[in-house]
N, C-alpha and C positions, 0 to 999 in steps of 0.2 A: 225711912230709908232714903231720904230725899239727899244728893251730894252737892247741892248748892242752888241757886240761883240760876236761872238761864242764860244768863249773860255774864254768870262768872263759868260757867261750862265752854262758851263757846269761846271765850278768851282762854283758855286754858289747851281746848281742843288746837287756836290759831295759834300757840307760843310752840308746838312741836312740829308746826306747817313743812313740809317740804318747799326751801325756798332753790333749789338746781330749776334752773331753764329745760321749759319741754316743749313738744309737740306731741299733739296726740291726732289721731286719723280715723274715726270711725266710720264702720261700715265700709271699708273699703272692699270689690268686691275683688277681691281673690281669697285663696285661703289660707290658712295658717300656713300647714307646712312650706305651702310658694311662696310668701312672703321670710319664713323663716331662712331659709337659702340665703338670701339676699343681705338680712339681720344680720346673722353670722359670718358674713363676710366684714365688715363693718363696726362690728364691735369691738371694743377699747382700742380704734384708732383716734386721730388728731383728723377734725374736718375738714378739710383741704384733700388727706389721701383718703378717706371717706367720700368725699366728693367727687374725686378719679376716677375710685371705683366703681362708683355707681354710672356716671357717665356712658364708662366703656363697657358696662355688664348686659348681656342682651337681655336678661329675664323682662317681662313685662312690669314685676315690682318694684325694677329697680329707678324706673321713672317717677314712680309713687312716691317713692322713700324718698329720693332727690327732691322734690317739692318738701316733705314732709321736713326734712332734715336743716332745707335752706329756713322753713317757720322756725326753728327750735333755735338758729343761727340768729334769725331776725328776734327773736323772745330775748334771747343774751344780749343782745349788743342793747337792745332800745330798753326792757324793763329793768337790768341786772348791771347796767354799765362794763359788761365784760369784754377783753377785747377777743376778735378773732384768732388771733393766731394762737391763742392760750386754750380754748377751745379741744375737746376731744369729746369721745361718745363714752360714756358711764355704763348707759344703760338702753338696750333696745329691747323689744319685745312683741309678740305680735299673739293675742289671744282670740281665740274663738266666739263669732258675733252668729247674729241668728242665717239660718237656713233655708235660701226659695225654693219651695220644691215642684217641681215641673212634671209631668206625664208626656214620654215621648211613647206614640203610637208603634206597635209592633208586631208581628206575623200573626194572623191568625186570632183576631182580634184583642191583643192580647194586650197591658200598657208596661211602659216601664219609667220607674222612676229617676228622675235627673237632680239632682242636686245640686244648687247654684250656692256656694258657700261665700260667706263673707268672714272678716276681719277686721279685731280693732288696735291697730300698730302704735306705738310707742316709744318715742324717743326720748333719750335725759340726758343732756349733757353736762360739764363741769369744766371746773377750769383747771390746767396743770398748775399743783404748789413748786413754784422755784426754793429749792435747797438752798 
């Protein structure tokens, strides 16, 4: 049942590679859904009002994503020879990373538990096709 050679496997697996420009952010610590706010604000714009938005948005994500988004920028231009202003977001995402969990002390000796969640966010950009 053997499909080949290991090294015709892993050439085969690399010829369907996603080659779009990314950033990826793990473990960051907030959580999904706060980060998702921020995502959705953001997707399928052109970088530039993607970058407005974030700027001016108070959430605490949205400084995360601003870093995260300007790497995905810097991935385009320096590996993919893309230009900027061609630039939009394809694809954002932010999934569910693991969970600190904390015991805050409470009445009557009692504990309760706190849950410190984290996040692992995901950007892809592309470039606009001129018609």
């Amino acid at each position: 049942m053997s499909r080949g050679h290991r090294s015709q496997i892993k050439r085969e697996r690399n010829e369907n590679k996603d080659t779009r420009p990314s950033a990826k952010l793990s473990y960051a610590r907030m959580s999904v859904q706060k980060a998702g706010f921020v995502l959705d604000a953001i997707r399928g714009k052109d970088v530039e009002t993607a970058l407005a938005i974030l700027k001016y948005n108070p959430r605490y994500a949205s400084s995360v994503i601003e870093k995260l988004l300007n790497s995905a920028i810097a991935n385009a231009e320096n590996n993919n020879g893309m230009s900027r202003e061609d630039l939009y977001i394809e694809e954002c995402w932010a999934n569910k990373g693991p969970t600190m969990k904390r015991i805050r002390p409470r009445a009557q000796g009692r504990a309760y538990r706190i849950e410190k969640r984290m996040s692992h966010i995901t950007v892809v950009l592309n470039e606009v096709k001129e018609a």
